[in-house]
MARTOR-397883 format. One line per field, with one value per residue (C-alpha): x negated, y, z; residue in three letters. Coordinates in steps of 0.02 Angstrom, whole numbers, plus 50000, padded with zeros to 5 digits. Layout:
BEGIN
u [X;...]
v [Y;...]
w [Z;...]
rest [ALA;...]
//
This chain:
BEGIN
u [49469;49514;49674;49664;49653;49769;49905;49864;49863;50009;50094;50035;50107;50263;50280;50303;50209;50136;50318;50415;50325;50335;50525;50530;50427;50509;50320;50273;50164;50007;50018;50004;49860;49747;49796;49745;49597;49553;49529;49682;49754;49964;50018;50085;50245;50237;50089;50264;50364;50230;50195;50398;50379;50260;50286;50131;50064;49983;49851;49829;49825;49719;49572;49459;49414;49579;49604;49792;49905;49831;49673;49758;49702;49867;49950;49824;49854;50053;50052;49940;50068;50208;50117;50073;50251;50325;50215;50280;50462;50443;50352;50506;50626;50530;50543;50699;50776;50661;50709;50888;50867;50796;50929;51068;50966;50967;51134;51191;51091;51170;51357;51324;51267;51423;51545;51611;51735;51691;51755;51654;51503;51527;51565;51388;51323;51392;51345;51163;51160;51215;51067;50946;51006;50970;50794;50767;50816;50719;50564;50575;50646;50489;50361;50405;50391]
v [49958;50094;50150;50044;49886;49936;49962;49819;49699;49734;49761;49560;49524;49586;49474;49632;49650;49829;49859;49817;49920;50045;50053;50077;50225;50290;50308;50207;50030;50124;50269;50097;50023;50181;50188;50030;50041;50198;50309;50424;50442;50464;50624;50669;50616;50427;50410;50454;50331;50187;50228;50172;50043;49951;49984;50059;50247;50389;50388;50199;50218;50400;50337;50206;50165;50092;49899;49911;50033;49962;50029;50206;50257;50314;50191;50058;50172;50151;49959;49933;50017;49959;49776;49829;49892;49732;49632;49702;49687;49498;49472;49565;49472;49303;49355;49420;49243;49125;49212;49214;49037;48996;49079;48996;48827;48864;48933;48751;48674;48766;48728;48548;48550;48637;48583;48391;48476;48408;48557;48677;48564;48548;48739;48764;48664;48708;48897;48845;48732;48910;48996;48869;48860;49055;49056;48907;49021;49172;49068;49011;49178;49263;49111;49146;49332]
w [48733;48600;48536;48369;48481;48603;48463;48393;48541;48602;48434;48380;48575;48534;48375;48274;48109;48061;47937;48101;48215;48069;48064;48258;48242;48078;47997;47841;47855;47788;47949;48054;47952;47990;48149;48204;48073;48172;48007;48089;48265;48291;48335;48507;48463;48407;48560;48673;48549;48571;48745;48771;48646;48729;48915;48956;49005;48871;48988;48976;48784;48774;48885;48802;49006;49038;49004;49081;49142;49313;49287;49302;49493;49528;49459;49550;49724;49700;49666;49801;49917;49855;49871;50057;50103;50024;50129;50279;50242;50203;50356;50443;50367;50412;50591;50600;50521;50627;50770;50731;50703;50872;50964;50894;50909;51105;51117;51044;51130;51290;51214;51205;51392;51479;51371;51314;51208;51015;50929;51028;50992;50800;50777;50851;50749;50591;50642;50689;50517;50417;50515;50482;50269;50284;50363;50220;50086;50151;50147;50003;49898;49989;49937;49744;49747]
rest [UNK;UNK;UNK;UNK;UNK;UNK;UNK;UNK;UNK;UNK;UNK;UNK;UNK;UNK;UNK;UNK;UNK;UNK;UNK;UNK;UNK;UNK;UNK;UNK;UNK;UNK;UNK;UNK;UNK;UNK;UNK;UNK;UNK;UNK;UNK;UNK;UNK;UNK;UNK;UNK;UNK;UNK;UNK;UNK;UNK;UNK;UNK;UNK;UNK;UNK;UNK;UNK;UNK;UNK;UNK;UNK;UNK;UNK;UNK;UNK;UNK;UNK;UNK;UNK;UNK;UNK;UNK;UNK;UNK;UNK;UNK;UNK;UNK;UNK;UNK;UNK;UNK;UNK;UNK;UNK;UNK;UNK;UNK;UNK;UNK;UNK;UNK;UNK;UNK;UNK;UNK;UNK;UNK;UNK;UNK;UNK;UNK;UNK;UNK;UNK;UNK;UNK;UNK;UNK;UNK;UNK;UNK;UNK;UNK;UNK;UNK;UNK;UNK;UNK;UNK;UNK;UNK;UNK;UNK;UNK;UNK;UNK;UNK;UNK;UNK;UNK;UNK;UNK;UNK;UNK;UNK;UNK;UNK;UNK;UNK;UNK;UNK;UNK;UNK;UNK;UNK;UNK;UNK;UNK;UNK]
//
């Protein structure tokens, strides 16, 4: 994809005609139209400006190669790590709150079997209750992400 359609594309996805995106940039309509026309290229200036603009990289904008910033192989390497460590944390904190989970499950279970005392009982229950609402919440803040 060239620069004329990248301008384009994600000027029309931001809802901004070429006068809006003008004003942003402080250039008149008619620098836009040849941009995106390709009979002139911006300056190294407003490819900073639209490079902010629209979220993206220069390089993702300079290299006809590029479909999306994640086509960048450093940017590609980064996500994939950052994917990778997330992974690993979730998986942690799964763990971590099912295990929590079963222990507290056992120590009521224990609490109920040496003791007839009601209060005792319900505390443990209301403590393995607060567990279990927590290991429900991890799972399911971890299955959205």
């Amino acid at each position: 994809m060239t620069l004329p359609d990248k301008i384009i594309k994600h000027r029309k996805a931001n809802g901004w005609s070429q006068e809006d995106f003008a004003e942003k940039l402080n250039v008149s309509r008619q620098a836009i139209s040849r941009w995106e026309n390709g009979t002139a290229l911006p300056d190294a200036q407003n490819i900073l400006q639209i490079s902010r603009l629209f979220h993206v990289t220069t390089d993702y904008l300079l290299n006809d190669d590029y479909e999306s910033d994640g086509d960048i192989p450093a940017v590609k390497t980064a996500t994939e790590e950052t994917e990778s460590l997330f992974l690993k944390k979730k998986h942690l904190h799964l763990v971590a709150a099912i295990s929590f989970t079963i222990v507290s499950l056992v120590w009521l279970i224990g609490m109920a079997s040496f003791t007839n005392d009601v209060a005792t009982v319900l505390l443990g229950f209301s403590f393995a209750l607060s567990v279990f609402n927590a290991v429900v919440h991890y799972v399911l803040y971890f299955k959205k992400r």
